[in-house]
LOVEX-260243 format. One line per 2 residues: number of its first residue (from 1); their letters; for each residue z, y, x of C-alpha. Coordinates in steps of 0.1 Angstrom, whole numbers, plus 5000, padded with zeros to 4 digits. Example, Ala and Ser with C-alpha at 12.3 -4.5 7.8 and 13.67 -1.06 7.14 Angstrom:
<rs>
1> as> 5078,4955,5123  5071,4989,5137
</rs>
This chain:
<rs>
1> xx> 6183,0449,3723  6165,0465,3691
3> xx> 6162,0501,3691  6187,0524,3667
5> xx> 6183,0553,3654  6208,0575,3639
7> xx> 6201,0591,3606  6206,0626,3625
9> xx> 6183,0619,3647  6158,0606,3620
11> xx> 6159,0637,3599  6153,0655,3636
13> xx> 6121,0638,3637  6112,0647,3606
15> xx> 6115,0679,3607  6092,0678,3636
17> xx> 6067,0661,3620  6066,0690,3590
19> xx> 6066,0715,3617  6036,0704,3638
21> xx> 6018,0700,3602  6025,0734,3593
23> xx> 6014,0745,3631  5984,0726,3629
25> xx> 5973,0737,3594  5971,0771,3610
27> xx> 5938,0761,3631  5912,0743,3605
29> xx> 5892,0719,3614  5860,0714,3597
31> xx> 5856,0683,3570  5898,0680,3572
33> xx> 5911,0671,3538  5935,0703,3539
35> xx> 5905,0725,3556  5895,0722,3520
37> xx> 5924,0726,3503  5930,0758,3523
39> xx> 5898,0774,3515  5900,0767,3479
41> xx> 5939,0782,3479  5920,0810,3494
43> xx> 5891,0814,3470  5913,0817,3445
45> xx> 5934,0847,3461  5901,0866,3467
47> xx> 5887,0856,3430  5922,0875,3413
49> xx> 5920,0900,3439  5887,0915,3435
51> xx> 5883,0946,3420  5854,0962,3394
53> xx> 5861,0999,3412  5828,1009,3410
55> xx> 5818,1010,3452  5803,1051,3452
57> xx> 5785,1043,3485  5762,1013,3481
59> xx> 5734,1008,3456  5715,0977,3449
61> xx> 5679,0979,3436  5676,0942,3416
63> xx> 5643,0925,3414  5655,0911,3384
65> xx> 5638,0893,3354  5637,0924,3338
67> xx> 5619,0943,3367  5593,0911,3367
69> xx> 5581,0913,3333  5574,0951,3336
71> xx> 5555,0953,3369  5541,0917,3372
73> xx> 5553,0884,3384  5561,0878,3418
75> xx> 5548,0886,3446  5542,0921,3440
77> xx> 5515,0942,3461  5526,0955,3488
79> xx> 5516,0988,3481  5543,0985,3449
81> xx> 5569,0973,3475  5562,1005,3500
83> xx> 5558,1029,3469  5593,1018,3464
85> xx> 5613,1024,3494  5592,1057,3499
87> xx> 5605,1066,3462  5639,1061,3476
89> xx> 5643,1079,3504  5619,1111,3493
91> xx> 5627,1111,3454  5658,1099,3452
93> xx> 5671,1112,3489  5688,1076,3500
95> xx> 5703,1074,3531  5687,1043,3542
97> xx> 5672,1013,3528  5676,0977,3536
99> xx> 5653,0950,3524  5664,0916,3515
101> xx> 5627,0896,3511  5610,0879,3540
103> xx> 5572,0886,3547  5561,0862,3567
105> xx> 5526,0863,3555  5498,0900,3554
107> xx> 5487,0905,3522  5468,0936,3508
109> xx> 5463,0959,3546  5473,0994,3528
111> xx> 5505,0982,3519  5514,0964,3551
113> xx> 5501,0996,3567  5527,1019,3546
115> xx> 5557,0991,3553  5546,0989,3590
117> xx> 5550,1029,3589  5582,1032,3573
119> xx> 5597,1007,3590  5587,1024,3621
121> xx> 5599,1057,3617  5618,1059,3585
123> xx> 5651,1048,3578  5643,1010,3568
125> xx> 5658,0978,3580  5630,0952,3572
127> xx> 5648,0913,3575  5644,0881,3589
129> xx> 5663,0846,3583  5677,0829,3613
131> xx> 5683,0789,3605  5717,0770,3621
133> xx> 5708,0738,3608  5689,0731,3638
135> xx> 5675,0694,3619  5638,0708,3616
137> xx> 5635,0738,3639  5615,0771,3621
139> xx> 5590,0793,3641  5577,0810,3611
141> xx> 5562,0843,3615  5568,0868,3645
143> xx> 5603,0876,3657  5609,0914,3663
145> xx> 5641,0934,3677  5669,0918,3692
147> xx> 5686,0932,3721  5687,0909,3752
149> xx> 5724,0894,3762  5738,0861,3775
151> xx> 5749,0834,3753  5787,0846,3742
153> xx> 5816,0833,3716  5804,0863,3693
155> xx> 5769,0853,3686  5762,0824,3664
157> xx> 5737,0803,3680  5702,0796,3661
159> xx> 5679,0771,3662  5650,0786,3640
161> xx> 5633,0816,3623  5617,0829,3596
163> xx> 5605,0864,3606  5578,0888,3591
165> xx> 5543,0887,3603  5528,0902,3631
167> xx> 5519,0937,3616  5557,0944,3605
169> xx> 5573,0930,3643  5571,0965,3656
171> xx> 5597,0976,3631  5626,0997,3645
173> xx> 5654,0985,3624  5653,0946,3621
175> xx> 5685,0928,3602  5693,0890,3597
177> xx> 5696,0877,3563  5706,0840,3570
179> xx> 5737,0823,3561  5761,0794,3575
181> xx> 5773,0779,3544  5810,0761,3548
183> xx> 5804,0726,3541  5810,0728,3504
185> xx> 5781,0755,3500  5799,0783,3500
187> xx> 5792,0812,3521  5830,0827,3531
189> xx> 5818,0840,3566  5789,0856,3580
191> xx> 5769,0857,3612  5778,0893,3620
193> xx> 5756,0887,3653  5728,0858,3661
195> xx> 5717,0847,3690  5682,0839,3698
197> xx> 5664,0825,3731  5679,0852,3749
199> xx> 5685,0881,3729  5714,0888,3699
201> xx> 5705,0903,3663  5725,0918,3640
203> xx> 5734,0909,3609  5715,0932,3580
205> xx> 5749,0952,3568  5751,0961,3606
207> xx> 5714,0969,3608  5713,0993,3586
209> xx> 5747,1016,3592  5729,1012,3631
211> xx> 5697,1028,3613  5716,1054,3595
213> xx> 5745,1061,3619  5738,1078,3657
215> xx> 5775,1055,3662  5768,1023,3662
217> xx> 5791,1000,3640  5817,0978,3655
219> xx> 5799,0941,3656  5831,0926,3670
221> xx> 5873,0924,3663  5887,0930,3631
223> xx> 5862,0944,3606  5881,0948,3570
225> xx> 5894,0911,3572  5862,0900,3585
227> xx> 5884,0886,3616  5859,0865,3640
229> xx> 5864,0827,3645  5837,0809,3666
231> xx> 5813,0836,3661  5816,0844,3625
233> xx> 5836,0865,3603  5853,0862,3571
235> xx> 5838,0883,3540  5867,0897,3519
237> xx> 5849,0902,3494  5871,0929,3481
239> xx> 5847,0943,3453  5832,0922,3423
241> xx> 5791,0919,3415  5802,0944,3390
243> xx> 5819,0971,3409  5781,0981,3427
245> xx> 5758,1005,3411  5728,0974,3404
247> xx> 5695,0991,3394  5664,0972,3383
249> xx> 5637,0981,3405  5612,0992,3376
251> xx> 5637,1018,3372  5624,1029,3406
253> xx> 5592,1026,3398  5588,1047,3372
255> xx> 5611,1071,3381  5630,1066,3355
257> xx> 5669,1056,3373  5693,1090,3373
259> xx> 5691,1103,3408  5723,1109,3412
261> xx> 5733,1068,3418  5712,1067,3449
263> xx> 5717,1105,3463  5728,1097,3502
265> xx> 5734,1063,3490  5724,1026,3516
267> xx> 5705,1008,3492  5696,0971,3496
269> xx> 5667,0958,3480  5665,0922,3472
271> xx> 5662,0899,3436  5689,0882,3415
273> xx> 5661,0867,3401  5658,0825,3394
275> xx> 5627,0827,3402  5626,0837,3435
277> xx> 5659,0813,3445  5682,0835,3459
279> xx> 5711,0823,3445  5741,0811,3466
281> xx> 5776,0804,3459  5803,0823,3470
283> xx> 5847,0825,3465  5836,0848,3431
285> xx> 5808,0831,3419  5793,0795,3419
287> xx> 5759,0810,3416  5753,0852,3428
289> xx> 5723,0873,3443  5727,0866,3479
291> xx> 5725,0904,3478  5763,0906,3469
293> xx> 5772,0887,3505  5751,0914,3523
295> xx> 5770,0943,3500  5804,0927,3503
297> xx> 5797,0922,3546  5782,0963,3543
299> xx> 5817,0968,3521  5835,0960,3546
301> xx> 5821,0979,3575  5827,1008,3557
303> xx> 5857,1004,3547  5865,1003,3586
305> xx> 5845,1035,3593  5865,1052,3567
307> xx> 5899,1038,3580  5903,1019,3548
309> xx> 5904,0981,3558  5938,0966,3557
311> xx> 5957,0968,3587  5958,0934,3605
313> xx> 5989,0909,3605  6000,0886,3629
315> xx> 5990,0857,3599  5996,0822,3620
317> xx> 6032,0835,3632  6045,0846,3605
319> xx> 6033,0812,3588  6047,0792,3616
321> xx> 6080,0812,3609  6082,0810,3572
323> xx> 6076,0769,3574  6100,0764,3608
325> xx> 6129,0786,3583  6121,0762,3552
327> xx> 6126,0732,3571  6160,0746,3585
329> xx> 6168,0753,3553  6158,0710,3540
331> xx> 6171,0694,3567  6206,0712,3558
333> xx> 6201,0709,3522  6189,0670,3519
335> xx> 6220,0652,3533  6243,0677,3516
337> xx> 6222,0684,3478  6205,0655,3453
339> xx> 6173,0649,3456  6167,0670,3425
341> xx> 6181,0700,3438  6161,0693,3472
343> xx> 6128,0694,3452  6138,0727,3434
345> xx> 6142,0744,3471  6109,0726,3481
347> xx> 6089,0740,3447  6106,0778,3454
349> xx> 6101,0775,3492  6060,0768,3485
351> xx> 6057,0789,3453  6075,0818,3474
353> xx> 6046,0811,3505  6019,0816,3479
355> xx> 6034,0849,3467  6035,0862,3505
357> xx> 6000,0847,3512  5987,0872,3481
359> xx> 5995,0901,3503  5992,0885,3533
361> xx> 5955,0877,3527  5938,0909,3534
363> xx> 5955,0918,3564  5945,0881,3584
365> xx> 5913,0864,3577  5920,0829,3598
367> xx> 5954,0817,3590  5957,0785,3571
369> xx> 5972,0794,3536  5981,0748,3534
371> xx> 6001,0748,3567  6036,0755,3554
373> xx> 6023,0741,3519  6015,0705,3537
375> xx> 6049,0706,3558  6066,0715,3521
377> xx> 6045,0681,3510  6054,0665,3537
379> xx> 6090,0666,3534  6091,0659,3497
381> xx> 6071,0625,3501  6091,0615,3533
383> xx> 6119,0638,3538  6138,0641,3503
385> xx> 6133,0598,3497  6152,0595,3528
387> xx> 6175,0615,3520  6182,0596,3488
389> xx> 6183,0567,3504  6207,0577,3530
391> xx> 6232,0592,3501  6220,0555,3481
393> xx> 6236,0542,3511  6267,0564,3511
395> xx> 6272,0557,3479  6270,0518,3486
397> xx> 6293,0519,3510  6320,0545,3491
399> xx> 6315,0518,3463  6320,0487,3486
401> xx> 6354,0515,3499  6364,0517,3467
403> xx> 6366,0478,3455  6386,0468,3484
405> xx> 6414,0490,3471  6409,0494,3432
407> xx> 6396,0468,3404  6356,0469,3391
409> xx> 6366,0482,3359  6380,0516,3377
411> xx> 6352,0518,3397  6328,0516,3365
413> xx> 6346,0543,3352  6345,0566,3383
415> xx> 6306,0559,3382  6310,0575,3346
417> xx> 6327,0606,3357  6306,0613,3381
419> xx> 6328,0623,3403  6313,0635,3438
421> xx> 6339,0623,3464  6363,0601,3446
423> xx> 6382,0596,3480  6388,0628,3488
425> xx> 6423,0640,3492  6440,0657,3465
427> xx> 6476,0661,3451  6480,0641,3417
429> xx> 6508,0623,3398  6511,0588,3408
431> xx> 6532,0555,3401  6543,0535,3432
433> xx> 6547,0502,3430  6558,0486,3465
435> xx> 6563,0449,3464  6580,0422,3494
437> xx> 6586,0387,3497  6626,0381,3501
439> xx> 6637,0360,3536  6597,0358,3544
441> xx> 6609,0350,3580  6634,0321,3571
443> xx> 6608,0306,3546  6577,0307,3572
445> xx> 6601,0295,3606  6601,0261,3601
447> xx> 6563,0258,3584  6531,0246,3604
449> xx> 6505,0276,3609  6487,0266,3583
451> xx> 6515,0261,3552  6528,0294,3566
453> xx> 6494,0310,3564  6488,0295,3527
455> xx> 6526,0302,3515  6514,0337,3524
457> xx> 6483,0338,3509  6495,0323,3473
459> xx> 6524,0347,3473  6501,0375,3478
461> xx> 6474,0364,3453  6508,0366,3429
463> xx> 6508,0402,3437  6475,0410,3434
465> xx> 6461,0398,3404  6483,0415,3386
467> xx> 6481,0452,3401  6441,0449,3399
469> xx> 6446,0434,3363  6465,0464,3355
471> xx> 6438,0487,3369  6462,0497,3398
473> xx> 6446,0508,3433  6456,0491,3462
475> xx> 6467,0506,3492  6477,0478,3516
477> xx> 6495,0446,3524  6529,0449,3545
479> xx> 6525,0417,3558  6547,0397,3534
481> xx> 6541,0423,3503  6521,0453,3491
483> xx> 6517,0487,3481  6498,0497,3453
485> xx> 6496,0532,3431  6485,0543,3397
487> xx> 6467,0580,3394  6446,0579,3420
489> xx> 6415,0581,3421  6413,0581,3389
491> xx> 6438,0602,3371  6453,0579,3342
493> xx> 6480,0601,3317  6499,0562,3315
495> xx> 6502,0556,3354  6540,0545,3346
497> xx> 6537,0520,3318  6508,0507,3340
499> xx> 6531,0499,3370  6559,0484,3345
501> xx> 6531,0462,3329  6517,0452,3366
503> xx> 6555,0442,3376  6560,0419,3347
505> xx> 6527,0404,3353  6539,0394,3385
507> xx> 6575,0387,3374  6555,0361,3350
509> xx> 6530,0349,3380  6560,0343,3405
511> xx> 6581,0323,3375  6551,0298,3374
513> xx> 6547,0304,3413  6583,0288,3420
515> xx> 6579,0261,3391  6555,0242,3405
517> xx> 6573,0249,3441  6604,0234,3424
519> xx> 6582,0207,3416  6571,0202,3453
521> xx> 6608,0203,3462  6605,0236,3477
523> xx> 6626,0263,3474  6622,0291,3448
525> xx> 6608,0326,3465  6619,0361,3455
527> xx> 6598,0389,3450  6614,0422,3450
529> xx> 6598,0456,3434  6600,0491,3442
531> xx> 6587,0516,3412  6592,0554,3411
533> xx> 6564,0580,3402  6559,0611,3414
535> xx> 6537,0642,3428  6517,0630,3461
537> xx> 6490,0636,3481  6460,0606,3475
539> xx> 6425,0601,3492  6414,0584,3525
541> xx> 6433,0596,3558  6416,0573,3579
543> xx> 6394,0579,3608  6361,0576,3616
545> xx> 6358,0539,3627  6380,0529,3594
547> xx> 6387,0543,3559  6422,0539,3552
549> xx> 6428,0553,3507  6466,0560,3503
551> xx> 6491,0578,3490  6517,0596,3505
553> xx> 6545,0621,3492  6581,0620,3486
555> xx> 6579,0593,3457  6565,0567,3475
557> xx> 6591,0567,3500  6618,0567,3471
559> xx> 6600,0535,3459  6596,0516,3494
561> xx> 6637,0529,3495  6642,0511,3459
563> xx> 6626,0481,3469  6651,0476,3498
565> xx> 6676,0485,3480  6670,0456,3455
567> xx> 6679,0431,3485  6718,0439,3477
569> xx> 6711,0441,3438  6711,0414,3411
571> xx> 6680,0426,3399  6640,0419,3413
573> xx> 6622,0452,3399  6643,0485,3407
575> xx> 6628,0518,3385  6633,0552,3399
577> xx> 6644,0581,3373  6606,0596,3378
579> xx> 6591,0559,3364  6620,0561,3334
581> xx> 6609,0596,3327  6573,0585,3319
583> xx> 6572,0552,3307  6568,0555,3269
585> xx> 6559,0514,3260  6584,0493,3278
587> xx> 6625,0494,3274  6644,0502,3305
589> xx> 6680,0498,3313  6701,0520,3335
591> xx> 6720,0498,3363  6738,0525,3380
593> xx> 6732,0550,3403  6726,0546,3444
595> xx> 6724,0572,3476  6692,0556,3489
597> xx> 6689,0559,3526  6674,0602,3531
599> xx> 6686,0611,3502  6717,0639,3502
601> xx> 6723,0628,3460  6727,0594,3442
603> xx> 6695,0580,3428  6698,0571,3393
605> xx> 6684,0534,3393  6668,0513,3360
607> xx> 6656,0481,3353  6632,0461,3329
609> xx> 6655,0457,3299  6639,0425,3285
611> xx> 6617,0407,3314  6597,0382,3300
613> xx> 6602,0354,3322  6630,0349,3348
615> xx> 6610,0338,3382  6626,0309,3389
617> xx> 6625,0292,3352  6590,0288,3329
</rs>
């Protein structure tokens, strides 16, 4: 027995199916198609975002190209590097000072002596690079600091090293300068801690507010939209390269960089230089410093410490709830709209999400920005084609409706009107035309089944021809007749003349009809016709297992009354006053007035003055 499915029940499942996409696009999964998309809808939200308000608590000191062609090409002495930072925090009174170059090798002992000192007991982070790749594994150098701690979801595991050398391990402030790029390259999270063969470190921002704070920082939960997934945290990256106070470090060497940009200032030292490839790509920039990741992470933590970070929203519900409420809002919309309107809602429902995702992204770091946008996608390439096709196939069967009761030539002209429900009931002014065989019973008694069946069948196709052919609507066969209007569906301002010309189209069929009976030595067979017009209600009154389009009002009863009331009259097509009132291209004759049967007042009656054939005569 083959399985069926109602169209209900199909639209059920695809609302389902955009659901669970718009759920699932809330956890990514790495190398995904929309994992992609969703970071790149993000990057774009931070890029617009960021602001150039100067940051008052940061300064950078920039080993730039600048700084190399005034105190030598790299690497410098040590002793310039220590005369430096000890400039810094005496002359220019910073707070703390973090150092973004790796010194995995001694070089001249009085300046390793001076670094090895201030890193000791002065306010100095001095860094080290963990490596994630884990493909070659690093020991470079000695590893120094670290705290010991199990393995835990909030350390990144590392595989390698590259630390400073031996005479710098016995530094008191040691932070981690390596990165986990996202798959593309670009660095959108950080390791905020790193774990190590048994110990964590910190990350360099954290480093140094621990070397400069007696609190130490928060290193886990929400930290200014740096929300934690497996270990690391999103950067917001709220502030542009431009918004820091960026100082060339010959400045600092000769003294010669105002004092009051570094006063009580954290400075990190490190090189935007292209010679000394630290360059990385980040959501503002294809190529930056890999100094602004460590200033936008150290940003961030003090925008927590301050009670400025953005207060954290429940992201992945209230995208789960804005995509369950658009798909409501389709699945009644795309059996009851066209497809175009069903697009427009689609396009506003998505461009709407991206306006709430631009405020929404501060405030939640992990939830996918694509979800509702790929349930949206989702139900304009599957949902709103079904939906055409269903109302394709509505249509169909209206169509298929409509030429069982009304010729092609009004249904072309329906399909031109564009009219939404053609059968839909309405009151309208219509011609009745109802139409019987006379003595069907005493020509059919003595008749086989089959002459009976095709006596019947010729006599209707008499009546028929001519009501489609006059672009008449048909409502049903009695049997032994019909009943047929003009108005409906389509209102016509000539419904009466219509009728007329209809009845002497089959006045004219029936004459040749009984000729060639005559001929067969058959008896002659009378039609008799029932016109009036009239106000009445038209459309389909059937139920739900069968259309059934008709008319019904007080004038088509008056012409089913005139056609049995031409049984006792000399004349086959009986006109009701209501017909004679409209008719404006055929002549009518008055034959007298009748109380039909209901009716508390005579009935004035007409016939066709000049018929053109008699029915029994060619």
């Amino acid at each position: 027995m083959p399985l069926s499915i109602s169209a209900a029940n199909l639209r059920r499942v695809i609302a389902l199916a955009a659901l669970l996409l718009a759920v699932g696009g809330q956890w990514q999964h790495s190398g995904l198609a929309w994992t992609s998309a969703d970071e790149w809808l993000r990057d774009q939200l931070i890029l617009r975002q960021a602001s150039t308000q100067q940051e008052q608590r940061i300064a950078v000191i920039d080993i730039d190209e600048t700084s190399l062609a005034a105190a030598g090409p790299w690497p410098w002495p040590r002793e310039r590097i220590a005369s430096m930072i000890e400039q810094l925090l005496g002359a220019y009174g910073a707070r703390g000072v973090a150092l973004d170059l790796v010194m995995p090798e001694p070089a001249d002992a009085g300046g390793d002596t001076r670094l090895a000192m201030l890193s000791q007991h002065g306010p100095l982070v001095l860094p080290q690079a963990f490596d994630y790749n884990g493909n070659m594994p690093l020991r470079v150098g000695q590893l120094a600091g670290g705290t010991p701690a199990p393995k835990t979801g909030d350390a990144v595991p590392a595989s390698g090293y590259i630390a400073n050398h031996a005479g710098l391990a016995q530094a008191a402030h040691i932070g981690n300068i390596g990165f986990l790029p996202d798959p593309d390259g670009v660095i959108r999270r950080l390791p905020m801690q790193t774990w190590f063969d048994g110990r964590t470190y910190p990350t360099l921002s954290l480093a140094l507010l621990g070397c400069c704070s007696a609190t130490r920082p928060a290193t886990s939960g929400p930290t200014g939209g740096m929300q934690q997934g497996d270990g690391l945290r999103r950067l917001p990256y709220r502030l542009k390269w431009d918004a820091y106070v960026v100082i060339p470090a010959s400045m600092i060497l000769d003294l010669s960089a105002p004092a009051d940009l570094l006063k009580d200032k954290l400075v990190l030292i490190g090189s935007s230089s292209l010679g000394l490839a630290d360059r990385v790509a980040t959501p503002l920039s294809a190529s930056t410093s890999g100094l602004l990741v460590h200033a936008a992470a150290l940003t961030a933590q003090l925008d927590v410490r301050a009670g400025q970070a953005p207060a954290s929203w429940p992201g992945r519900l209230i995208a789960v709830l804005f995509a369950g409420a658009t798909i409501v809002l389709c699945v009644w919309a795309m059996p009851r709209k066209s497809a175009l309107v069903n697009v427009a809602v689609l396009a506003g429902a998505s461009a709407l999400w991206l306006v709430l995702c631009w405020y929404m992204a501060p405030h939640d770091a992990v939830f996918g920005i694509s979800g509702p946008l790929l349930g949206n996608l989702f139900l304009l390439a599957v949902g709103v084609p079904f939906a055409w096709q269903q109302s394709q196939g509505q249509s169909r069967r209206l169509l298929d409706t409509l030429r069982q009761y009304v010729a092609d030539a009004v249904v072309d002209e329906l399909l031109r009107n564009n009219l939404l429900d053609p059968l839909k009931p309405s009151h309208c002014d219509v011609t009745t035309l109802i139409a019987d065989m006379q003595g069907y019973t005493s020509h059919v008694a003595a008749l086989p089944l089959e002459q009976a069946a095709e006596l019947t069948r010729a006599f209707l196709d008499c009546l028929t021809g001519p009501v489609l052919a006059a672009r008449g609507t048909l409502d049903k066969f009695t049997g032994d007749g019909l009943v047929a209007f003009w108005g409906a569906p389509l209102p016509v301002p000539d419904h009466a003349d219509q009728a007329l010309d209809a009845a002497e189209a089959i006045q004219a069929g029936m004459a040749k009809f009984n000729a060639a009976r005559l001929r067969q030595g058959l008896a002659p067979v009378r039609v008799r016709i029932g016109i009036e017009s009239g106000r009445a209600m038209a459309g389909d009154f059937g139920s739900a297992a069968r259309s059934i389009y008709t008319a019904v009002g007080d004038s088509v009863n008056v012409a089913s009354r005139l056609e049995t009331a031409a049984r006792d009259l000399p004349h086959d097509v009986i006109i009701g006053p209501g017909t004679a009132a409209l008719c404006q291209r055929h002549r009518l004759r008055h034959i007298g007035e009748l109380t039909l049967r209901g009716k508390e007042h005579p009935t004035t009656l007409y016939t066709l003055a000049a018929p053109a054939l008699q029915q029994g005569v060619l």
